[in-house]
C-alpha positions as CSV (number, residue, x, y, z in Angstrom):
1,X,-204.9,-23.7,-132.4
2,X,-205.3,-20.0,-134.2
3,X,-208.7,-19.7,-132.2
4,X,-207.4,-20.6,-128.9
5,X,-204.1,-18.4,-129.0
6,X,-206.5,-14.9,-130.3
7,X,-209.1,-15.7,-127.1
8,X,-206.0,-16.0,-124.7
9,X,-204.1,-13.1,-126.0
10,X,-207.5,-10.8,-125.8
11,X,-208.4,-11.9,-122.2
12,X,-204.6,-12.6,-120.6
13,X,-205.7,-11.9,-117.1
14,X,-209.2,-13.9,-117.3
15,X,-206.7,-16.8,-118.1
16,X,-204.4,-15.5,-115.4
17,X,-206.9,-16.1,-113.0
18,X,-208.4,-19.2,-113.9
19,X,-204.9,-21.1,-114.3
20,X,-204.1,-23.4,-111.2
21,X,-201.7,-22.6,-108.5
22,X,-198.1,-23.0,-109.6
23,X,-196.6,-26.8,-109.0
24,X,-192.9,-27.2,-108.7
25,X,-192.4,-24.1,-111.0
26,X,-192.3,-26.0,-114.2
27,X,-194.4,-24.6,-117.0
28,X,-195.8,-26.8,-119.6
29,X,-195.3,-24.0,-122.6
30,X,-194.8,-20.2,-123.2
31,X,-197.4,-18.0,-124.9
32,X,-196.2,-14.0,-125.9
33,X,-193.3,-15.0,-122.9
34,X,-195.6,-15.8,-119.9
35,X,-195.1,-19.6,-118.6
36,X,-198.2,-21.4,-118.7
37,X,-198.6,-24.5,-116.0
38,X,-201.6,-25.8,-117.4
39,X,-203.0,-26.5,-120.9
40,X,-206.2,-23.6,-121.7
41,X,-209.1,-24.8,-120.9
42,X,-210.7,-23.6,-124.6
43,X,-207.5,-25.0,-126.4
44,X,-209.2,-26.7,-129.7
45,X,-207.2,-28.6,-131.8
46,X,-208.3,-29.7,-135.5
47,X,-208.5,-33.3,-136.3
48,X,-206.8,-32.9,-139.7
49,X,-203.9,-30.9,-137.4
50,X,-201.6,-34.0,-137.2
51,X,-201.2,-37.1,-139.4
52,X,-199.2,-40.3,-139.4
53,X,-198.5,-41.9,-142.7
54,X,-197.1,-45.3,-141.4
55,X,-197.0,-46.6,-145.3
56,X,-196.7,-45.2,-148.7
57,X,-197.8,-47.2,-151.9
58,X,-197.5,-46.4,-155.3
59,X,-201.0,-47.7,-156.1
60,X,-203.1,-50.6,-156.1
61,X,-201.1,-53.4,-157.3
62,X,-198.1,-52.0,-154.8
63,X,-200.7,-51.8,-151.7
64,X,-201.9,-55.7,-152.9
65,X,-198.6,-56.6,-153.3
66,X,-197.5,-55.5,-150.3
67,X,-200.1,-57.2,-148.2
68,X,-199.6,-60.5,-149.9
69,X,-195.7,-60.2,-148.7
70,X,-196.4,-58.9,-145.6
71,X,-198.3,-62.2,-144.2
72,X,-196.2,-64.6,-146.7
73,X,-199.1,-65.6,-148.7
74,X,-198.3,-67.6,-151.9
75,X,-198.9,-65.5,-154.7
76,X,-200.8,-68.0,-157.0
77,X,-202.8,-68.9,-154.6
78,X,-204.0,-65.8,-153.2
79,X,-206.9,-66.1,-150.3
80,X,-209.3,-63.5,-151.4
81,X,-211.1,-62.9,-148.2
82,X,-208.6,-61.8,-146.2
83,X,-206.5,-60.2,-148.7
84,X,-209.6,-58.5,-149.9
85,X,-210.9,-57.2,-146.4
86,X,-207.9,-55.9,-146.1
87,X,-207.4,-53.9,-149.1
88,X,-210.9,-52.2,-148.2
89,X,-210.3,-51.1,-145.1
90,X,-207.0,-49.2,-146.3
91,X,-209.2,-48.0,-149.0
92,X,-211.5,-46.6,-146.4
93,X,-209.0,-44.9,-144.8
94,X,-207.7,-42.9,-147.8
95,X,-211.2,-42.4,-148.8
96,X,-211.8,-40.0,-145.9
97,X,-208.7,-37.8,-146.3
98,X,-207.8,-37.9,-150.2
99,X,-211.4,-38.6,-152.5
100,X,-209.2,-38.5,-155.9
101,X,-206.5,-40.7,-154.8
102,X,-209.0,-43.5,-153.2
103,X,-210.7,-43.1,-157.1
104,X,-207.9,-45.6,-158.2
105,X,-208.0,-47.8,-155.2
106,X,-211.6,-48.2,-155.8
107,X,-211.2,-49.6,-159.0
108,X,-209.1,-52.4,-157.6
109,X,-211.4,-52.8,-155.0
110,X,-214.5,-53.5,-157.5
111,X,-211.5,-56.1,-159.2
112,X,-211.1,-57.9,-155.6
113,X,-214.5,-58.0,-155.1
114,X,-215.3,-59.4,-158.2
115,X,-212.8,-62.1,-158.1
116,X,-214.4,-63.4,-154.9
117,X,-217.7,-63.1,-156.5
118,X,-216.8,-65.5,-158.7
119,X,-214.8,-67.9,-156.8
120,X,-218.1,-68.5,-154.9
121,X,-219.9,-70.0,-158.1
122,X,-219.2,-72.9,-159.9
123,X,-216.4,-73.3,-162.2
124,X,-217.4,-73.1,-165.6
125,X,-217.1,-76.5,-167.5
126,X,-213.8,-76.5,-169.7
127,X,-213.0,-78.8,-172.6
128,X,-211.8,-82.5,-171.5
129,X,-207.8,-83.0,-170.7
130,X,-208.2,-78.8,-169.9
131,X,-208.3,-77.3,-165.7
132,X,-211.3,-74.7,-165.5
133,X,-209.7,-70.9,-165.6
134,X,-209.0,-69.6,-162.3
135,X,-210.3,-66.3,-161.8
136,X,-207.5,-65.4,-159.8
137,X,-205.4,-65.5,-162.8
138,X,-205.1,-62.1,-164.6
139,X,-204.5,-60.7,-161.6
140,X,-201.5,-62.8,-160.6
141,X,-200.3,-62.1,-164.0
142,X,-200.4,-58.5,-163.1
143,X,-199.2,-58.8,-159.9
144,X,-196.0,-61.1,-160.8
145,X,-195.2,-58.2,-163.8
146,X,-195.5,-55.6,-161.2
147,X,-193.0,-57.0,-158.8
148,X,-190.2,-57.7,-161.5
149,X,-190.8,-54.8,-162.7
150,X,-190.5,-53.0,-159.2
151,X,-187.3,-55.1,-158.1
152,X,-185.7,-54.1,-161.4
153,X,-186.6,-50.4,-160.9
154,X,-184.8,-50.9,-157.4
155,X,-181.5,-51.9,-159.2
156,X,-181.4,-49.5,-161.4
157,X,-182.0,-47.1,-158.6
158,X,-178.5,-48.7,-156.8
159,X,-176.8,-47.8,-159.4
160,X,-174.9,-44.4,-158.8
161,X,-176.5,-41.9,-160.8
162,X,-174.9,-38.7,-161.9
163,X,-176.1,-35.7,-160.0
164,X,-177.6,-37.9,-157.2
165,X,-174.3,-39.9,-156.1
166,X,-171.6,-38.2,-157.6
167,X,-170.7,-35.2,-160.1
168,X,-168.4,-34.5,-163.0
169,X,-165.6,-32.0,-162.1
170,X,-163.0,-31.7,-164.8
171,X,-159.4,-31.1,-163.7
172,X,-156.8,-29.0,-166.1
173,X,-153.1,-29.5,-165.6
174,X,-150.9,-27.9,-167.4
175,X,-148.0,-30.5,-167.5
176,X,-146.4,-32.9,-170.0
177,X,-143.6,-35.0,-170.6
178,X,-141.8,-33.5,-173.3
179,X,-142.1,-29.2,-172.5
180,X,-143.6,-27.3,-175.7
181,X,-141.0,-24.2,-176.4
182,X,-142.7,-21.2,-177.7
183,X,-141.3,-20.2,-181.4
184,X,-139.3,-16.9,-181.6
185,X,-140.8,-14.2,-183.8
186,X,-139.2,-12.0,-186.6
187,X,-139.5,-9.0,-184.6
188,X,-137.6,-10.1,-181.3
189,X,-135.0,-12.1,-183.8
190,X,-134.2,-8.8,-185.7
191,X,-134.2,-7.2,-182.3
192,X,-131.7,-9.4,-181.4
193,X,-129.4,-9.2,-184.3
194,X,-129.5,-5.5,-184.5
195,X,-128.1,-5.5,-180.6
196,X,-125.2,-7.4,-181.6
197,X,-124.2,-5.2,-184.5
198,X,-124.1,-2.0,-182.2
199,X,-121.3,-3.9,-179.7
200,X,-119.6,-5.3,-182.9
201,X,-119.5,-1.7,-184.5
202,X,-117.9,-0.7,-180.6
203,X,-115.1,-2.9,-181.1
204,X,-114.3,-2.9,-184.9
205,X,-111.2,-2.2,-186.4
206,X,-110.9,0.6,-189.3
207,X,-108.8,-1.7,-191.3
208,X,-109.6,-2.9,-194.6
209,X,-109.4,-6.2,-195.8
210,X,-110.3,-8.8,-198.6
211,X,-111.1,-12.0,-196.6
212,X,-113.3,-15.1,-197.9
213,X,-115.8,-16.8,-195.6
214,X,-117.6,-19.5,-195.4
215,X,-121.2,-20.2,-194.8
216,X,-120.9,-24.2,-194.3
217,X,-118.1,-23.4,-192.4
218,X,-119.5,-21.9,-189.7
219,X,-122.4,-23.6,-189.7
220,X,-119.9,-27.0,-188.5
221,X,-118.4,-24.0,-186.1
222,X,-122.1,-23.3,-184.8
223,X,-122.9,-27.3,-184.0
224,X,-119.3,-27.7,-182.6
225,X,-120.1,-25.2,-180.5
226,X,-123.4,-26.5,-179.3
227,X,-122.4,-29.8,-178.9
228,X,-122.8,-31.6,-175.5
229,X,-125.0,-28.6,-174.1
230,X,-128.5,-28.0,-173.8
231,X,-129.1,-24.8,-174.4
232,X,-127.0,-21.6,-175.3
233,X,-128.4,-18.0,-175.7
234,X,-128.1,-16.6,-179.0
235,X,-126.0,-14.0,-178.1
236,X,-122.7,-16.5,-176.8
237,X,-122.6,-17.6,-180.4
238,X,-121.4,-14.4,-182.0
239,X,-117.5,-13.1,-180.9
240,X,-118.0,-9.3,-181.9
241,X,-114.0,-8.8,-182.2
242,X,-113.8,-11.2,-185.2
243,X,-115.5,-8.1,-186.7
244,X,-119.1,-7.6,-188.9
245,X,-118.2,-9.9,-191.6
246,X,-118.0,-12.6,-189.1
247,X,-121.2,-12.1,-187.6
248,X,-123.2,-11.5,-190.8
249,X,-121.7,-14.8,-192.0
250,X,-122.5,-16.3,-188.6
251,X,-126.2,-15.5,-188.5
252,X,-126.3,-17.2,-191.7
253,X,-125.1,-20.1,-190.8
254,X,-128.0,-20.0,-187.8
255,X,-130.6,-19.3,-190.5
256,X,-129.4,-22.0,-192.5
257,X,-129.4,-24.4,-189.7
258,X,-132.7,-23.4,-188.7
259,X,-133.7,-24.2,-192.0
260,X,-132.2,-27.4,-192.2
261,X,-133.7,-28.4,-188.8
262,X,-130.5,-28.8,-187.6
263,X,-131.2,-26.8,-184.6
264,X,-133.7,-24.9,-182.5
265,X,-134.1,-21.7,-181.4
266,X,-136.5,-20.7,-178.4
267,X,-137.4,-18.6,-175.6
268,X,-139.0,-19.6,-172.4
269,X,-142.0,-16.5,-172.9
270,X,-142.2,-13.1,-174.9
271,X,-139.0,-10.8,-174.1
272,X,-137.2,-13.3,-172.7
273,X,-133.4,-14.3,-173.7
274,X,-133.4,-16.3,-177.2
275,X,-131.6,-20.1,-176.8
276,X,-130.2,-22.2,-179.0
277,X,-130.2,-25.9,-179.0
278,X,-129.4,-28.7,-181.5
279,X,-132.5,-30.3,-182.3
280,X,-131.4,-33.9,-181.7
281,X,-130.3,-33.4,-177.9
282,X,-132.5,-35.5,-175.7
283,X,-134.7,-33.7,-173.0
């Protein structure tokens, strides 16, 4: 094809000239853009250019195989002429085109050949009560382990494999059934105390008094308080008119509750508002 296309694009109007008058306009193919209405004259074409592979086998004992199935031919009792004129002239045809894959084939045609050799003599005598040896024998071993073998490699090719039928993709979702409340630090708990101490010291009285409280006390005040809600900020659980005392005493009782697992204190994320829950009350 190379050789024709270089001679036609040298010499475009010696082909110009020696191409037919044009028939009902239709061009046949295009070379460099100018229609061409009739195939060159020179055109050569290699004989290796195109190929049909009608069949593909896996070797011998696949190619044997398959032409025992093909023409339903009982498989221990093979007819070697046929079968065996058969197998050489596929063997002859891959001998021309591919010299090292035909080496294999070969081998299994000298096997064939040799088989029907030897049905053609007489049976060797075997022992009384025993049937002389067949010499088709070995190879319908061979060829029965080659087709179990084949049908099972065909179901485990059925099954889906990964990367050939499907993939692994892995799926995170942040969600469970009982929500995971981040702990409150030191930092943002002080924080939080020393807030409420500058509104208590707005509001305080400049009186001076003796006055006994406590702790247990308003720890019982602190779970009244929470009881029958879910959640109340930290903040709503300190009254800055009773006065320092009061809170000091009542941050104690939260630390001692705390401590006692009695209740829970949380925030939804860093900075946020602190709550307070009892740690019994159902989600």
């Amino acid at each position: 094809m190379s050789t024709a296309l270089t001679d036609l694009e040298s010499a475009p109007e010696g082909m110009d000239s020696a191409l037919p008058v044009v028939v009902d306009n239709v061009a046949v193919a295009r070379l460099y853009g100018e229609p061409l209405f009739s195939m060159p004259r020179d055109l050569y074409i290699p004989p290796d250019a195109l190929e049909v592979f009608l069949e593909a086998f896996e070797g011998p004992l696949d190619l044997l195989l398959y032409l025992i199935r093909k023409q339903n031919f009982n498989i221990l009792d093979i007819p070697m002429a046929g079968v065996t004129r058969q197998y050489l002239s596929y063997v002859d045809e891959i001998r021309q085109r591919n010299l090292e894959l035909a080496a294999e084939y070969l081998l299994m045609a000298a096997m064939l050949i040799e088989i029907k050799s030897r049905m053609l003599l007489p049976p060797k005598r075997a022992a009384e009560g025993e049937e002389a040896e067949d010499p088709r024998a070995e190879l319908v071993r061979r060829l029965l382990e080659y087709e179990q073998m084949k049908l099972a490699s065909m179901q485990l090719n059925a099954i889906p494999q990964y990367g050939r039928d499907f993939l692994n993709t892995q799926v995170h979702i942040e969600q469970s059934l009982q929500p995971r409340f981040p702990d409150v630090s030191m930092d943002e708990l002080q924080a939080a105390w020393r807030d409420i101490l500058k509104r208590a010291n707005l509001v305080q009285h400049h009186k001076i008094s003796r006055e006994e409280l406590s702790v247990r006390e308003h720890m019982s005040i602190v779970l009244r308080h929470l009881q029958g809600r879910k959640f109340v900020e930290f903040e709503n659980l300190f009254d800055p008119s009773l006065g320092t005392p009061v809170l000091v005493v009542t941050f104690i009782a939260l630390l001692e509750l705390a401590k006692e697992t009695l209740i829970e204190i949380t925030q939804a994320e860093a900075f946020a508002p602190i709550y307070v829950r009892l740690a019994y009350t159902p989600q």
